[in-house]
N, C-alpha and C positions, 0 to 999 in steps of 0.2 A: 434397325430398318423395319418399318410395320408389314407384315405381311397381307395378299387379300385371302381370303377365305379359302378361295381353288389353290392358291399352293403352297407346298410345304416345303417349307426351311431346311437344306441341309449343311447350310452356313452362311456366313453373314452375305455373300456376295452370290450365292449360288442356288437358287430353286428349280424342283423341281415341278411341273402340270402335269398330276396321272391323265390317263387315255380315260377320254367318257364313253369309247367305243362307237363313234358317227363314223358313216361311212363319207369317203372322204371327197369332196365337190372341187372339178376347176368352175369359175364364177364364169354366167352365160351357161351353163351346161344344161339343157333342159331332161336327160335320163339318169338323173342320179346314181338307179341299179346298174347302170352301164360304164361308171366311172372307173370302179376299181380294177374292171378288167380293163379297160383303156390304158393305165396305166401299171399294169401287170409285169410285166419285163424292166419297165423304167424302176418303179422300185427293188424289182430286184435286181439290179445293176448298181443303182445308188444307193441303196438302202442298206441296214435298216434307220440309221441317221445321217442325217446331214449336220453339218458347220456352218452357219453364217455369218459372218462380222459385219461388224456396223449394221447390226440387223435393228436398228429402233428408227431407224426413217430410211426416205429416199428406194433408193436402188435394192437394198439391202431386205429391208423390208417387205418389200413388195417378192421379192425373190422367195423370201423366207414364207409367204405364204403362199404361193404358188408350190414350192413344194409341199408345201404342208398338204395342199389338196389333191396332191396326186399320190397322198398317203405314207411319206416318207416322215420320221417322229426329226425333231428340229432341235440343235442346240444354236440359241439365239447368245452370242457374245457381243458388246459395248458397252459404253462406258455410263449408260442412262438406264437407272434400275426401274425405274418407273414405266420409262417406256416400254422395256421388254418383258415386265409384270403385266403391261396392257394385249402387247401382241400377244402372248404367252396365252392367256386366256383365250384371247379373241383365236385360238389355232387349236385350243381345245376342244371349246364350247363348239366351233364350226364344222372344223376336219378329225375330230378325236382320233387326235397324236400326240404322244406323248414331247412333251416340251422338258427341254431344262435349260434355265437361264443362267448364263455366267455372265458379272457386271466386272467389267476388268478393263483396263487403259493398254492396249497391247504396242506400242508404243516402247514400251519398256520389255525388259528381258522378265523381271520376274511377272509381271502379265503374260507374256508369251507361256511362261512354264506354269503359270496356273490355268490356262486354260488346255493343255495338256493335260496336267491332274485331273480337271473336272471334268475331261472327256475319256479318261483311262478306262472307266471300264464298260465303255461303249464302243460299238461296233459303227465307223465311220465310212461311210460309201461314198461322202461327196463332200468337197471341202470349196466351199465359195468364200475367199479372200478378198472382201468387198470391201474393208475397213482401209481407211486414207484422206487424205487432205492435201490443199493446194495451198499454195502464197502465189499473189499478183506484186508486181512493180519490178524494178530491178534489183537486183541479186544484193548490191550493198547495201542497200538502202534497208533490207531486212534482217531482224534480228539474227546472231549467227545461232542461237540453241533453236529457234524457231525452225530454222531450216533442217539443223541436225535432228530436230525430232520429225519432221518430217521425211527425213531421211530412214528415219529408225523404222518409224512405221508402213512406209511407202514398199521398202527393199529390205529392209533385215529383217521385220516380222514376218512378210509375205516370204520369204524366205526358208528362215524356222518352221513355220505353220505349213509348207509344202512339204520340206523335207520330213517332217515328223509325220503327216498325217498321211503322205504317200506310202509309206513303205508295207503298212499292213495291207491296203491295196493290192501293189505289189504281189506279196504273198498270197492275197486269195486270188488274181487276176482277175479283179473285179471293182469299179469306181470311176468316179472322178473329180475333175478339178476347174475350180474358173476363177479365172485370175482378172481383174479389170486393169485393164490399159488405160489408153485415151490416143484421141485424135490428133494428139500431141507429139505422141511416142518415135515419130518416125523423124525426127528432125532438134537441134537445139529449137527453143523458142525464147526469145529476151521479152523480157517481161513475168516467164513463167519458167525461169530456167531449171530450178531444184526440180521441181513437180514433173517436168517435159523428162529430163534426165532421169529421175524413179521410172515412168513412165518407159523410159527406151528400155530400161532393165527387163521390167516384167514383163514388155513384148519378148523381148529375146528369150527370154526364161520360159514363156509358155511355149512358144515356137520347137524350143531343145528338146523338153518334157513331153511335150506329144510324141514325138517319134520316138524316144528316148521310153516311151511307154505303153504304145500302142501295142509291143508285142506281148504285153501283159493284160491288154483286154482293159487299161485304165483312160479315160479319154478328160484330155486335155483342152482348154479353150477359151482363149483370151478375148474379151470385150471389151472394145474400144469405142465408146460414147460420146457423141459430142453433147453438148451442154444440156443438164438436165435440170427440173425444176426440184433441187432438193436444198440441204442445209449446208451443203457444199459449196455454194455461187457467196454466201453471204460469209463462209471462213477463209475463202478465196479470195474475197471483197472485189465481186466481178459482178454486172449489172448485165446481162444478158437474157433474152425469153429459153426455155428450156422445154426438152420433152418431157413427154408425164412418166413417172419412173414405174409404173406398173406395163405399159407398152413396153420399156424398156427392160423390162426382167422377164416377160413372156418372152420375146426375140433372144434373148440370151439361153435361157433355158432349154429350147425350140431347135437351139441350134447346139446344143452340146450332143457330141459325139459327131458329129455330121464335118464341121469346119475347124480349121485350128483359128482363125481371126474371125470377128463375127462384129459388122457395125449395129447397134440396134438400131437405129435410124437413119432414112435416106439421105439426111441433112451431113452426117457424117462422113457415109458413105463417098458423096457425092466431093464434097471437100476433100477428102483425100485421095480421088480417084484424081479428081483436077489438078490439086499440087504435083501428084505425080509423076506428072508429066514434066514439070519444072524443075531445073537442078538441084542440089541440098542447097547451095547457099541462096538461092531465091525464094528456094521454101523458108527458109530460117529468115528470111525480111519482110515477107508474105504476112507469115505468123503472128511475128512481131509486131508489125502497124496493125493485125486483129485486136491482138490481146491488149495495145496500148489504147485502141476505143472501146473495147468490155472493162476494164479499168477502172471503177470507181473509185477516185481520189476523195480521201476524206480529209475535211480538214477542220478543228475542232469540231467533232460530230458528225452524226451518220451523214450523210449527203444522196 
C-alpha cells in the first residue's frame, strides 16, 4: 500500500499522523485563541482519543472531524484505506491531532480484534460506533449471508467494540459512547426488517448502558437519524433526499452527555413523535408502505 508523505507505516493496514501542533478550530469559529478553552472539559472527559467507524464518509466522518477540532487526537477505523489516508491528513494539517488509521472490515471477528490491537496502547475516551449497513425489500428475497453479515456488523461488532472499549472508562470514571440507532428502531419495519431489528437492539443497549453507567461519570447516547445523504441510501438501494451528515454530527456530538436518545433532525424527530401516538402494529404498516416508496427496484441496472 503506497504511503502519502505525512504518514508513517506501522503496518500494512495501520498508520499513524504525528501532531503538527495547530491549535485546534470548530469550523464558523471566528476566535481561534478561544477555542481550546471552549472545549477544555469536553476533552478531558473524552480524551485523549477517540474511536470512530466508518469514519471515510457520511456521518462518520464529519463526526471524526468535529472532534478532531475540539482537539481530541482520532483513531479513524473502515474499510477504505485511501479515504482515511485523506481525512487523516486533512485532521492534521487543520486541527494538529494526532491520527491513526486502522483499515479493517469489522464485520468480522478478527477485524473486531485487530482494531483492539491497534487501539492497545491508547488511551480511549470516546468510542462512536458509527460503522453499519442496511438492505431494502423483503426479507426473502435477500441474500441470507448478506443479512448475516449485517447482522454481524450491525449488533455483534457494536457489541464487542462497547464492551471492550467501556471498561477502561469505567475504571477511570471518565468517557463515552454513541452508538447510531435509527428512526426505525422503535417498531418491525417490512421492507427493512434485518436493519429495523439491529436497530431495536442498539436502542435497547444504549438505553441499559446509560444508566448502567452514569454512576461512573461515562455518558452514553444513542442517535437515531432519519435519512441522510451518505453512501448508505445507495447500499441500502433506497432513493430518498437526506440530511447533510455534517449537521447531523454536530446535533449528535452537541447532545452527548445531556440526553440518552438524540434525533439529529426535526424531520426525524417529528416522524416519530407522530407514529407514536399509533399502536406498534399500525406503526409497523405505516413504515412499511414508506419504505416500499424509498425502494428503488432495480432491474437489469442501476434504475
Amino acid at each position: 500500500m503506497q504511503q502519502n508523505a505525512a504518514l508513517t507505516s506501522t503496518d500494512q493496514l495501520t498508520s499513524q499522523v504525528p501532531s503538527a501542533g495547530h491549535p485546534e478550530r470548530e469550523r464558523g469559529s471566528t476566535d481561534v485563541a478561544a477555542a481550546p478553552e471552549r472545549w477544555h472539559h469536553w476533552r478531558a472527559h473524552y480524551g485523549p482519543w477517540a474511536v470512530v467507524t466508518g469514519a471515510s464518509s457520511g456521518i462518520g466522518l464529519e463526526i471524526a472531524r468535529k472532534i478532531a477540532r475540539r482537539g481530541v487526537n482520532v483513531v479513524l477505523a473502515a474499510r477504505r484505506v485511501r479515504q482515511l489516508e485523506s481525512l487523516g491528513e486533512e485532521l492534521q494539517r487543520d486541527c494538529g491531532v494526532d491520527v491513526r488509521i486502522v483499515a479493517v472490515d469489522l464485520s468480522t471477528e478478527s477485524g473486531v480484534n485487530r482494531l483492539k490491537e491497534q487501539t492497545g496502547d491508547l488511551e480511549i475516551g470516546l468510542l462512536v460506533a458509527n460503522a453499519g449497513f442496511g438492505s431494502s425489500g423483503p426479507f426473502l428475497d435477500q441474500q441470507a449471508d448478506g443479512e448475516l453479515n449485517l447482522v454481524d456488523l450491525n449488533v455483534r461488532s457494536v457489541t464487542a467494540q462497547a464492551h471492550h472499549f467501556l471498561q477502561p472508562m469505567r475504571q477511570r470514571r471518565s468517557g463515552g459512547l454513541v452508538l447510531l440507532s435509527s428512526i426505525l428502531a422503535w417498531q418491525g419495519v417490512p421492507g427493512a426488517a434485518s436493519y429495523a431489528a439491529s436497530k431495536a437492539y442498539v436502542q435497547s443497549l444504549a438505553e441499559a448502558l446509560r444508566l448502567e453507567l452514569k454512576p461512573f461519570n461515562v455518558d452514553v447516547l444513542s442517535a437515531a437519524p432519519a435519512q441522510v445523504d451518505t453512501g448508505f441510501n445507495d447500499r441500502a438501494n433506497l432513493r430518498s433526499p437526506g440530511s447533510e451528515p455534517a449537521a447531523v454530527a454536530r446535533n449528535i456530538l452537541d447532545h452527548l452527555g445531556r440526553r440518552t436518545t438524540v434525533y439529529p433532525h426535526f424531520r426525524g424527530w417529528f416522524l416519530t413523535r407522530a407514529l407514536s401516538m399509533l399502536p406498534r402494529f399500525a406503526r409497523v404498516r405505516v413504515l412499511g408502505g414508506v419504505m416500499a416508496g424509498m425502494t428503488r427496484h432495480q432491474r437489469g441496472g442501476s434504475g
